[in-house]
C-alpha positions as CSV (number, residue, x, y, z in Angstrom):
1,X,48.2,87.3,127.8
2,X,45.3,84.9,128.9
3,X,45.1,81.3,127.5
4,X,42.3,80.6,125.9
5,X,41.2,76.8,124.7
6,X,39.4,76.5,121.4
7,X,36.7,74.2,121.5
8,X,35.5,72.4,118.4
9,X,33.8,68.9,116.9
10,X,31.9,67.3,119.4
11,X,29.2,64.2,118.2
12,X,26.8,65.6,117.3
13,X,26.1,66.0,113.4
14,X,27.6,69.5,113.1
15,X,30.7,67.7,113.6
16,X,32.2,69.2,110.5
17,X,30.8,72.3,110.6
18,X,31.9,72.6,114.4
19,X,35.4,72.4,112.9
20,X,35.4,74.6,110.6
21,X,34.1,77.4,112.8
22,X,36.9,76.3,115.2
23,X,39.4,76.4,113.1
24,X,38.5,79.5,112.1
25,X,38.2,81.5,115.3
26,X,41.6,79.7,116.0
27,X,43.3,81.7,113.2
28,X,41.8,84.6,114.0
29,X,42.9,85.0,117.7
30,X,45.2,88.5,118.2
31,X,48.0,86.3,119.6
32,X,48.9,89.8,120.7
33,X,46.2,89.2,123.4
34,X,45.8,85.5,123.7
35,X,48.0,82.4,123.4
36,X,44.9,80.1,122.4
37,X,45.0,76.0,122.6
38,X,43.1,73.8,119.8
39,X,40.9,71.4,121.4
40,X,39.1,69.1,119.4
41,X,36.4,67.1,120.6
42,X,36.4,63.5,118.3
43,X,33.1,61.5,117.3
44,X,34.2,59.4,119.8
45,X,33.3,61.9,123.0
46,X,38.1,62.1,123.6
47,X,39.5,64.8,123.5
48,X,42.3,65.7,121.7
49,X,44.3,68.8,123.7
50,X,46.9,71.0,122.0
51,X,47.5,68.1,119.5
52,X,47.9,65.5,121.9
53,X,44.6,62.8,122.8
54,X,43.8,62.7,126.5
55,X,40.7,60.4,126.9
56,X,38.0,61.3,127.7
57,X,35.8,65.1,128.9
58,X,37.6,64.8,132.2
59,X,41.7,63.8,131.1
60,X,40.8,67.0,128.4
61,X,39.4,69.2,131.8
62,X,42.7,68.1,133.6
63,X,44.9,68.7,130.8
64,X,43.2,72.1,130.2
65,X,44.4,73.1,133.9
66,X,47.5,71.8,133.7
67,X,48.3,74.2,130.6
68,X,46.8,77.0,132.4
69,X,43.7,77.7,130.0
70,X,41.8,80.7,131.9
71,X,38.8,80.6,129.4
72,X,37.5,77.9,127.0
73,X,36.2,80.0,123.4
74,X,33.0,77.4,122.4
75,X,32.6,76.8,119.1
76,X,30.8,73.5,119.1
77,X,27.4,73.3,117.1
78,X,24.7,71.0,118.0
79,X,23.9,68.3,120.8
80,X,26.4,68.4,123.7
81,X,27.6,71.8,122.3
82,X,24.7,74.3,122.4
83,X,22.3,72.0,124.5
84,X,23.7,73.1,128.1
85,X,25.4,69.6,128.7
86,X,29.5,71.2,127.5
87,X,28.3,74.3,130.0
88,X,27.5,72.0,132.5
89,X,30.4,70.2,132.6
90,X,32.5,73.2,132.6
91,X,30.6,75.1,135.3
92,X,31.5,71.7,137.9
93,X,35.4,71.9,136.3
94,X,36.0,75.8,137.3
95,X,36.8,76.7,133.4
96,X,35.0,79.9,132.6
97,X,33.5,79.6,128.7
98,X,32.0,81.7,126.2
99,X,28.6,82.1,125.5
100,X,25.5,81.5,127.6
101,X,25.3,79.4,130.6
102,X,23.1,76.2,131.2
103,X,19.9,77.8,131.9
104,X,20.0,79.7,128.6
105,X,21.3,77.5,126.4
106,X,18.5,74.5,127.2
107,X,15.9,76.8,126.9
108,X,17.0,78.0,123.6
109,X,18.0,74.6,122.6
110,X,14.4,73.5,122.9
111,X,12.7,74.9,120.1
112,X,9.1,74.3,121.8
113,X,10.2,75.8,125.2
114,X,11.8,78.7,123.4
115,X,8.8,79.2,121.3
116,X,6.4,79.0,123.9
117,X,8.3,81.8,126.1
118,X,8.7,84.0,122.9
119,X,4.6,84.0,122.9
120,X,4.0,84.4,126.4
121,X,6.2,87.8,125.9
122,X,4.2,88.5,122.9
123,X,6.1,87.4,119.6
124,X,4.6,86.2,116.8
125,X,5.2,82.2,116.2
126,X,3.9,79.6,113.7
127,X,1.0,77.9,114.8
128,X,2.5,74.6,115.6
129,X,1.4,71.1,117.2
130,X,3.5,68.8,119.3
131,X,3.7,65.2,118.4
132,X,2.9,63.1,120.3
133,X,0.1,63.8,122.3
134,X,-0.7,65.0,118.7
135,X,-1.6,62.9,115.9
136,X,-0.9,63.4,112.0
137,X,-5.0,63.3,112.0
138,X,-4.6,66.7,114.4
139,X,-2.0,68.3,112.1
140,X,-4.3,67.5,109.1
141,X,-7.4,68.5,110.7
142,X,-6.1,71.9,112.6
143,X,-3.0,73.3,110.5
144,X,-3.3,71.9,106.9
145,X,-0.2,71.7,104.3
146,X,2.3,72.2,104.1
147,X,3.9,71.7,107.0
148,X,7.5,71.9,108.3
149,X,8.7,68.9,110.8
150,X,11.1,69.7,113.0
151,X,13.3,67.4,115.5
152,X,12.6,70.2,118.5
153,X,16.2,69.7,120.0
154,X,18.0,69.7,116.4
155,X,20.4,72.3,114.8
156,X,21.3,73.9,111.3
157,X,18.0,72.7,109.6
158,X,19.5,68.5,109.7
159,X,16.3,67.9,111.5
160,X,13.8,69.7,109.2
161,X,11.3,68.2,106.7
162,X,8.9,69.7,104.5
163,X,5.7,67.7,104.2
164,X,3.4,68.7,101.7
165,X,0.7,66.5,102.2
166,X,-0.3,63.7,104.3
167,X,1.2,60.8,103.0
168,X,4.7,62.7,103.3
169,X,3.7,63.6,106.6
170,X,3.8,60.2,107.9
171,X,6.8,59.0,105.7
172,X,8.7,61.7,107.6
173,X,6.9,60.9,111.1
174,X,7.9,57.2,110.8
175,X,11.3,58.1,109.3
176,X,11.7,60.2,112.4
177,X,11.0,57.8,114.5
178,X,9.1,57.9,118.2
179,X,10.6,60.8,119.3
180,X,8.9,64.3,120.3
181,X,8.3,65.9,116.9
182,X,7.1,69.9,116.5
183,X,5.0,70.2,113.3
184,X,4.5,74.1,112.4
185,X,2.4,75.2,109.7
186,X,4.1,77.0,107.0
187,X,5.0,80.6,107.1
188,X,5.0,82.5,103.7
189,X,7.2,85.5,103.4
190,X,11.2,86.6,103.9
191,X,13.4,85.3,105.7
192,X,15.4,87.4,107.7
193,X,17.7,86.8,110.8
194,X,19.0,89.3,113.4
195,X,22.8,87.9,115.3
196,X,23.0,90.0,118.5
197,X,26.2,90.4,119.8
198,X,27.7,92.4,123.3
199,X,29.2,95.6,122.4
200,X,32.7,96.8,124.2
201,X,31.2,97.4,127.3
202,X,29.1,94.1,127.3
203,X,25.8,95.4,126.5
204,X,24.1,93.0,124.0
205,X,23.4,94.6,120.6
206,X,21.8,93.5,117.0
207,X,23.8,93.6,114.0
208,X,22.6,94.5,111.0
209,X,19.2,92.1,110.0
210,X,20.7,89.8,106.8
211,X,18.0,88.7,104.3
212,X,18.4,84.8,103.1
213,X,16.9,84.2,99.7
214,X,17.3,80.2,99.2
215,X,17.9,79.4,95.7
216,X,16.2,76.0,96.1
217,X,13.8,75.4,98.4
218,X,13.9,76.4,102.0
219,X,16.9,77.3,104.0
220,X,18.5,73.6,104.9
221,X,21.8,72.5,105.7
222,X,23.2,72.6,102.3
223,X,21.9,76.2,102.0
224,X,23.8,77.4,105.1
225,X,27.4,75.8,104.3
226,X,27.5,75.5,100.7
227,X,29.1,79.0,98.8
228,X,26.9,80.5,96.4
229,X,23.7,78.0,97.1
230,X,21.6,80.9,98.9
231,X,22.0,84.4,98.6
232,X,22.7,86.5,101.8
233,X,21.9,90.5,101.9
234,X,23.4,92.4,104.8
235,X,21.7,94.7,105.6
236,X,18.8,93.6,104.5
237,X,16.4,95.8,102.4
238,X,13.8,96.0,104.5
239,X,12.4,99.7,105.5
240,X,14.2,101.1,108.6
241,X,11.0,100.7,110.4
242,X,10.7,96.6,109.9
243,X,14.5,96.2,110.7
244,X,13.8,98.0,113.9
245,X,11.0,95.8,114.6
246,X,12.9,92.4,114.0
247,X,16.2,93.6,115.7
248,X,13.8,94.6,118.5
249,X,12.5,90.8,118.8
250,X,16.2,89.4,118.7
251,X,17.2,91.5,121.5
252,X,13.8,90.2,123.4
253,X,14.6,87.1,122.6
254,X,18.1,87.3,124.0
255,X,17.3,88.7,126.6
256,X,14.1,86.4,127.5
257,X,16.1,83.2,127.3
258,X,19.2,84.5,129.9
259,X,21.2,84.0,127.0
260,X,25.1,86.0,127.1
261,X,27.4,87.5,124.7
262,X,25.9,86.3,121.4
263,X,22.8,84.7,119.4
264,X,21.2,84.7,116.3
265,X,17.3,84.8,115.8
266,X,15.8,83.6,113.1
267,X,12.6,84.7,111.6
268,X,9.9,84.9,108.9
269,X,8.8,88.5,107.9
270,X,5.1,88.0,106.9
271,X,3.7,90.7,104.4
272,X,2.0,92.8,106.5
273,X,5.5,93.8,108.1
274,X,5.2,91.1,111.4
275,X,8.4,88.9,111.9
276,X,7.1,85.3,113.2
277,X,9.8,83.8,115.4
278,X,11.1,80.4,114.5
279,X,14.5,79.7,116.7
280,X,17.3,80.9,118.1
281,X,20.9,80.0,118.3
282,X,23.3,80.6,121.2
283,X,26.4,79.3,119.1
284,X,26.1,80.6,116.0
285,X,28.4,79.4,112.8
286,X,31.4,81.0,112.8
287,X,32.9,79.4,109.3
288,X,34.0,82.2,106.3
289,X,30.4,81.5,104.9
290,X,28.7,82.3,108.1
291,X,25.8,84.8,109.1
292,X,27.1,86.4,112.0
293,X,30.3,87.2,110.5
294,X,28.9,88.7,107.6
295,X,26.4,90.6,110.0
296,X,29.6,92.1,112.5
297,X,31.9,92.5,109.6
298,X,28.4,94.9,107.7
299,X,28.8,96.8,111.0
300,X,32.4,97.6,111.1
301,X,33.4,94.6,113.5
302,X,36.4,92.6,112.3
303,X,36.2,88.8,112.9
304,X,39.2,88.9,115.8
305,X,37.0,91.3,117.4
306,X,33.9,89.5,117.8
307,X,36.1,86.9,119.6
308,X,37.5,89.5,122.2
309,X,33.6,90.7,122.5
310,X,32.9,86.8,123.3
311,X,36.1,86.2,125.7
312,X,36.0,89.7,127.5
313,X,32.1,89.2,128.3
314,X,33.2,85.7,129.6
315,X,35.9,87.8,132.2
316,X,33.0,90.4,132.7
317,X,30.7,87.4,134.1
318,X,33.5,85.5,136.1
319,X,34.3,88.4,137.9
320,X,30.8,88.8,138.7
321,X,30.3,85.6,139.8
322,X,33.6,85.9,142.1
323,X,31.8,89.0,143.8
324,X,28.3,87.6,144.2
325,X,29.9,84.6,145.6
326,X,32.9,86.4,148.1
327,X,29.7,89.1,149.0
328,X,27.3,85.9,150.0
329,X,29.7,83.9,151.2
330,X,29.3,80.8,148.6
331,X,31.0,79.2,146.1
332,X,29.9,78.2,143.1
333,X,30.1,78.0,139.5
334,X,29.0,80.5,136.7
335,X,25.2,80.8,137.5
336,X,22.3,79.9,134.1
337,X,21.5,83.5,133.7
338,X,18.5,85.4,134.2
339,X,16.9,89.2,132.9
340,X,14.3,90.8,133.5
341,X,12.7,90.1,129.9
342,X,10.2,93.1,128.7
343,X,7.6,92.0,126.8
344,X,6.3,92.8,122.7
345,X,3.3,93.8,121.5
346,X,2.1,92.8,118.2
347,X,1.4,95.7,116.2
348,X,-0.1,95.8,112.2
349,X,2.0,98.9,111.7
């Protein structure tokens, strides 16, 4: 039986939603398999171990060792949780952790970075302008409205603003603030997103593409978390041939970034059959009225099954790591990741 540490909050806005998926992946543990540990980041940066409050990330780290936790499950959402810093941290304390190492998860964390990567290998992205150096004169003069503003290193659409013309352009620049903004230019069509997740011999995998149809608006915050405010369709109708083409350009994307065991893609499926990357995410939402979940559970996978999937890839990479490091004679922690990444063509199709 291995000891496993549940890792949820954080301070980062997701705060709530962190729990939630936390909470649920704690339930759902086969205790058969796994005597698991709640640990519970607060808004305050302490960490609370096993129900007791330690201090701060390194009293939780020594408390985690001293209760024996082999591998730390990672279900914190946004800044310090899917950003590369938790990974970091963990690499330098010797805890092994789900999900994707340093490497991956900054690079997937940065929306321009991971946009700019997915277009070198050939994706389809929104045409898109970074301010600064850009101005609002730029955005009006090259990409028109509407336009979406985005907070590039933001998660579950907090840090997303539809402008519709100029004036609400700059209301939402100078709400912003002086920050690095990404202004895309909006994409019409479905939207459609593709979790991949490593199948029992940890080979990464799509699950079945979901469509989400908003029921107001575009596919926010409130959209994601709220029951019954958008309407998910898993699988999605879409002809075989288009959800071959978008589970295709999840697994590129996955594999691109470096990223490990999991990630959801999300995309815009223009008319003429072409889905137009927007992001992806290396910890996706785990709650009962998540997409992955939904996605896994379409294809068969019960919910205490994608978290072995996610704990037994983590063994699968430590071991590795313990080989490459006994074989070269170093020592180290769990490397970023890397893949050879194929690239896409687009095709009209």
């Amino acid at each position: 039986m291995r000891t496993v540490a549940v890792v949820m909050g954080g301070a980062s806005s997701e705060h709530e939603v962190s729990l939630s998926s936390g909470r649920e992946a704690f339930r759902a543990l086969d205790r058969r398999r796994y005597r698991p540990l709640e640990v519970v980041i607060e808004r305050d940066g302490k960490w609370r171990v096993d129900g007791v409050r330690r201090g701060g990330a390194l009293e939780g780290a020594v408390a985690l060792k001293d209760l024996g936790c082999e591998i730390a499950l990672l279900m914190l959402h946004g800044t310090k949780g899917e950003d590369g810093a938790i990974q970091g941290f963990l690499d330098i304390a010797g805890i092994p952790y789900t999900g994707s190492g340093v490497g991956g998860s900054a690079l997937a964390w940065d929306k321009i970075a991971a946009k700019r990567l997915a277009a070198t290998a050939g994706l389809a992205v929104a045409d898109d302008l970074v301010l600064p150096p850009a101005t609002v004169d730029d955005v009006k003069r090259t990409l028109g409205f509407p336009v979406f503003v985005k907070d590039p290193c933001g998660g579950s659409s907090l840090e997303v603003h539809p402008a519709r013309d100029e004036a609400e352009l700059r209301r939402v620049v100078r709400d912003l603030g002086s920050g690095r903004l990404l202004v895309e230019a909006a994409v019409r069509g479905r939207e459609l997103t593709v979790p991949i997740l490593d199948d029992a011999d940890g080979v990464p995998r799509p699950l079945p593409v979901v469509e989400i149809r908003s029921k107001g608006g575009f596919f926010d915050y409130e959209n994601k978390y709220t029951p019954g405010v958008a309407e998910e369709i898993v699988p999605a109708p879409v002809p075989p041939l288009v959800s071959r083409r978008v589970e295709e350009a999840a697994l590129l994307v996955h594999r691109l970034l470096g990223l490990r065991a999991m990630s959801r893609s999300d995309f815009i499926l223009e008319e003429d059959g072409i889905p137009v990357f927007l992001e992806v995410n290396t910890i996706p939402g785990m709650t009962p009225n998540s997409l992955l979940p939904k996605a896994a559970a379409a294809a068969g996978i019960a919910f205490p099954e994608v978290l072995a999937r996610l704990l037994e890839s983590t063994g699968r990479a430590a071991t590795m790591d313990r080989v490459w490091s006994a074989s070269s004679g170093r020592s180290g922690g769990r490397s970023a990741g890397s893949s050879t990444a194929p690239t896409a063509e687009r095709s009209s199709s």
